[in-house]
C-alpha positions in Angstrom: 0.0 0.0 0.0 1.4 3.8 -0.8 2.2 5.9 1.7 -0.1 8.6 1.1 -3.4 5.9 1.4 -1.5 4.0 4.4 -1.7 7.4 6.5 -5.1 8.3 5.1 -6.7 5.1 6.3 -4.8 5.5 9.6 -6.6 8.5 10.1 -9.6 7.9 8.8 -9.1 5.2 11.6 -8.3 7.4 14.2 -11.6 10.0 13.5 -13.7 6.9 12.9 -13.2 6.6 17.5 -13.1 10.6 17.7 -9.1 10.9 18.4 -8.2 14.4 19.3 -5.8 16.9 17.8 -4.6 14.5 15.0 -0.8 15.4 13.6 0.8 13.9 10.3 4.0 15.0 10.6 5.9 14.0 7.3 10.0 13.1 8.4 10.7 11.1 5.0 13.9 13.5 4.6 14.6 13.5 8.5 15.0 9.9 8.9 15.2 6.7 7.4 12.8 4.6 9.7 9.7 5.7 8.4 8.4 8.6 6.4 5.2 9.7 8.2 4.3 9.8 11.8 0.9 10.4 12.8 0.2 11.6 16.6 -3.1 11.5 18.3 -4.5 12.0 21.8 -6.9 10.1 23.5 -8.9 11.0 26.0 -8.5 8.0 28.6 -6.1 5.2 28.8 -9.2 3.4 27.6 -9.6 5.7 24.7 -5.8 5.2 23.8 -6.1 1.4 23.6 -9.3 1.8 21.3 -7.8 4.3 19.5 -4.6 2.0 18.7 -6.6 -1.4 17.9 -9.0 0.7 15.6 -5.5 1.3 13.9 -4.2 -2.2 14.1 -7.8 -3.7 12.6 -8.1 -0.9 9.7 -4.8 -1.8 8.4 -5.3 -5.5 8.6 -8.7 -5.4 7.0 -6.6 -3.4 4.2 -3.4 -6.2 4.2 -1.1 -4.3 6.0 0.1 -6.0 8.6 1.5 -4.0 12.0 5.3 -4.5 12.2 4.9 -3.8 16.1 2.8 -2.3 18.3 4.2 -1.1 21.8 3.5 0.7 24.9 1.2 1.3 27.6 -2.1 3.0 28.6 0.0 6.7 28.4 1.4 5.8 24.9 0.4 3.1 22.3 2.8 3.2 19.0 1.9 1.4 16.3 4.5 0.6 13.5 3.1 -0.1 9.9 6.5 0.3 8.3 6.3 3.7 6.1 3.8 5.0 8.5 4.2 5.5 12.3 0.9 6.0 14.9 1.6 7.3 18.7 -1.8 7.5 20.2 -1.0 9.4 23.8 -2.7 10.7 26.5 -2.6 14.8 26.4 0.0 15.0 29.4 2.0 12.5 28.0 1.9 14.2 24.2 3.0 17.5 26.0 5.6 16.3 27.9 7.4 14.4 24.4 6.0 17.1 22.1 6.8 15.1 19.0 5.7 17.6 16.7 8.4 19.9 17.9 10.9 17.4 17.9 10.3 16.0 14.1 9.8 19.4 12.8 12.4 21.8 14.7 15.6 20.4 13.8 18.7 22.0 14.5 20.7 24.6 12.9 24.1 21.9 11.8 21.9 19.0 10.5 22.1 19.1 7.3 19.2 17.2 5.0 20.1 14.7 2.5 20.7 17.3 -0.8 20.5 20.5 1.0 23.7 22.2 1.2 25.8 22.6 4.3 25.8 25.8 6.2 29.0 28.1 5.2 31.9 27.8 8.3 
């Protein structure tokens, strides 16, 4: 499956069990694991778990099967190989602020075909 429907059926997953404050957060040039990361808050540790297996069961039903899933009721991540899914509580999202981290990169990283910063 593409990237671009992988993530859209990941969140289609995620609103399909009202997740809040959804983030795709594209880090295909930052990193080589995966290419997008999406991050959602639930509202309970409850909500988290739903919101995860909602994840799990989409992508199965579409033949994409989950390379891992990990965590706990404060953080579920589910690995579907070009696409990444951390379902978090809202303390526990704050705390990590992923966004921030995949987006704000420092000043001396360099991008694969950007050119380096003059010395």
């Amino acid at each position: 499956m593409q990237t671009e429907a992988l993530s859209s059926l990941v969140i289609e997953a995620l609103e399909e069990l009202r997740g809040r404050e959804i983030a795709e957060l594209d880090v295909a040039g930052l990193t080589s694991v995966t290419d997008v990361m999406v991050v959602v808050s639930g509202t309970s540790s409850r909500h988290v778990g739903a919101l995860a297996d909602n994840v799990v069961e989409h992508a199965k039903k579409s033949g994409v099967r989950p390379l891992g899933v990990e965590g706990s009721q404060e953080w579920v991540l589910v690995d579907l190989g070009d696409v990444v899914v951390h379902v978090m509580m809202p303390e526990t999202r704050k705390l990590y602020d992923l966004e921030r981290l995949w987006t704000e990169l420092p000043s001396d990283v360099v991008r694969e075909g950007a050119s380096p910063a003059p010395q």
